[in-house]
N, C-alpha and C positions, 0 to 999 in steps of 0.2 A: 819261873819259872818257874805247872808245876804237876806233879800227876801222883796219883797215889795207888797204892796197890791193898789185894787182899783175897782170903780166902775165906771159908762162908762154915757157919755155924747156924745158929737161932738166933734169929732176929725180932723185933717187933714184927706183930702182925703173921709169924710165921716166916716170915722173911730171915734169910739167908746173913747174918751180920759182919762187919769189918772180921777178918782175923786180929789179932792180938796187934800188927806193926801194920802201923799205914806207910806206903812207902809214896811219900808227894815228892815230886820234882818239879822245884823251880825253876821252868827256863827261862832266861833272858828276864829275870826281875828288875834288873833296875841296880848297879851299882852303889846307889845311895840305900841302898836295902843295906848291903853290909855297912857300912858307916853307921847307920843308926840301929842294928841290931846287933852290933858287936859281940864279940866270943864264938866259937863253934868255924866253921869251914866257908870260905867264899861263896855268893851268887851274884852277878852282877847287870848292868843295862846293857848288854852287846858286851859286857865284861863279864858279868855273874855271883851276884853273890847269893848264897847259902846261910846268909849266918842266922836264923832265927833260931837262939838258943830250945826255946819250947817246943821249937817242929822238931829238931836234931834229939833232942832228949825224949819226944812221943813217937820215935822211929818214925820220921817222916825223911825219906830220901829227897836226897839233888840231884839235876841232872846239869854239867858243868859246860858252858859253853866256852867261846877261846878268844885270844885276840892277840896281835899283830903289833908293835911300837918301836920305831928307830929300827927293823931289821933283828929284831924278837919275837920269839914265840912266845907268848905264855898261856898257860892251862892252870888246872886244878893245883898241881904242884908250885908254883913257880908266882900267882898275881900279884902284884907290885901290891905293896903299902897303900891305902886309897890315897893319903897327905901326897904318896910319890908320883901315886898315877897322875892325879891333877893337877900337879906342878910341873909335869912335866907337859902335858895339856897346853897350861898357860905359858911354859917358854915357848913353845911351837911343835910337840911332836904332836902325831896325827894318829891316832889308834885307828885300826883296824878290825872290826869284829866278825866271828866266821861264825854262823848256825849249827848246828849239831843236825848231821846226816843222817838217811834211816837207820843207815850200816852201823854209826856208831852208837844210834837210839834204840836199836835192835841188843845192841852189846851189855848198853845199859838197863834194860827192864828186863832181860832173862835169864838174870839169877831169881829174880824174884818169882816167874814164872816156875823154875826148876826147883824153889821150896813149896813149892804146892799155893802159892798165892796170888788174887786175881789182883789188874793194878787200875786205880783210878788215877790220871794223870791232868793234872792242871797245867794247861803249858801258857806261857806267857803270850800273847794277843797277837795274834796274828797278822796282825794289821803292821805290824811295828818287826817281826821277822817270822823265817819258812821254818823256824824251827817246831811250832805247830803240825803244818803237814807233815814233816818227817818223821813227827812221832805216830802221826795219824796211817803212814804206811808203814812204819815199823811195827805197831800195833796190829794190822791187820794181814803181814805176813806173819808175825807171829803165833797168831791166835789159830792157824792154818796149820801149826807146826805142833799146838799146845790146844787140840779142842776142847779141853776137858777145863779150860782155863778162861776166863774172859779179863778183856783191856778196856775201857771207856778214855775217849781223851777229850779233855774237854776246853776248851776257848775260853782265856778268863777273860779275852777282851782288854785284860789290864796290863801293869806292870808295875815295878816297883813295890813300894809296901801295898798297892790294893789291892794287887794280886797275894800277898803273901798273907794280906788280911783276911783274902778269903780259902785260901788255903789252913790259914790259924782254926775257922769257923769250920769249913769240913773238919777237918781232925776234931772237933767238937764231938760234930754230930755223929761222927766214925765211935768216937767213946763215951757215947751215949747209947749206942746200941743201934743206931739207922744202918743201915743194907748199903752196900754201896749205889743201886741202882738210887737211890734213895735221895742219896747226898749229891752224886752225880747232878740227880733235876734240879735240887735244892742250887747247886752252883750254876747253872744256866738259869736260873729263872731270878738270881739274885745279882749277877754280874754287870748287871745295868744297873743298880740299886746303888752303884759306890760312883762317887765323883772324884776323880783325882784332879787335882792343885797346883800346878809348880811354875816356878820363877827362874830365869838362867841371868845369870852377867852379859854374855853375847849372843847375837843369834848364828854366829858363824856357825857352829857344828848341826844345826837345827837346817841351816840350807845345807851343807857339805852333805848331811845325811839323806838330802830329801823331803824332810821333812816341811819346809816352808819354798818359797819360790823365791829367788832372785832379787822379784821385788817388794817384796814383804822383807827379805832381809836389810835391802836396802834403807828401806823409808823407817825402820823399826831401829834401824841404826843410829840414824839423822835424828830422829827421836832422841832418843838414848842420849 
């Protein structure tokens, strides 16, 4: 997950440029995102992780989603150890992951509005959870409240590190001197450009999620 924010100076071209702190929020990246970017704060796949040391140190914000295990809550404060989450995975508990609502995505991008900063927000694929749209109405009640402000949110289509890959690349081109409106197209016209990759051990959580059918889990089993 991810979106970023800013306020407008001189840009190329005339154009209006990032203010000083890009504020990106990563939602719903991909829990293997903190495992291999290690240091700095959680982001995770229906968990959340945040940890891209270079976004966290180029002022690029997160936006924290939640999750449910054994009759726990955990948040921002509280996400299990990755080693504990998936050990506990493979004894048998069953995570539960909950999206981030407008009310709470309204909470989260208006401080940044209230320092005078417009936000570019990459939010993790929409395909994959609603936490997209919620930003998408929290954005545009906001912007109602703040006109003198503008929100872009944008669909990376991805997750995990290829979303945070491309969230790395805006924050580039944000301190290189491009306009938000700028970077914004650059990440829709670029987000089909990345292939993401991956291998699981089972396919149980892949049907439990929806993700596959029944019997795609099945026969992929019998494989296996």
């Amino acid at each position: 997950s991810a979106g970023q924010s800013l306020p407008h100076g001189g840009g190329k071209g005339g154009s209006p440029p990032f203010p000083e702190h890009l504020c990106s929020v990563l939602i719903n990246g991909g829990r293997d995102l903190a495992a291999r970017a290690v240091e700095g704060h959680g982001v995770g796949a229906g968990v959340i992780a945040c940890r891209i040391p270079h976004l966290k140190d180029h002022g690029v914000g997160c936006m924290y989603l939640s999750y449910s295990m054994d009759g726990k809550n955990y948040t921002h404060g509280n996400f299990l150890p990755e080693h504990e989450f998936y050990e506990a995975m493979r004894n048998g508990s069953m995570p539960t992951t909950a999206q981030v609502n407008p009310e709470n995505a309204k909470a989260l991008l208006e401080p940044y509005l209230k320092e005078g900063k417009d936000i570019l927000h990459i939010a993790f694929s929409s395909a994959l959870s609603g936490t997209y749209n919620s930003s998408r109405i929290a954005a545009e009640e906001l912007m109602e409240d703040y006109p003198d402000r503008k929100i872009i949110v944008v669909d990376s289509l991805g997750a995990s590190l290829g979303q945070g890959l491309l969230v790395y690349l805006a924050q580039e081109k944000k301190e290189q001197g491009e306009d938000m409106e700028t970077v914004a197209k650059w990440a829709e016209e670029n987000r089909l450009h990345m292939v993401h990759l991956f291998t699981v051990n089972d396919l149980n959580h892949l049907y439990r999620g929806g993700r596959i059918s029944r019997t795609t889990a099945v026969v992929g089993s019998m494989l296996n």
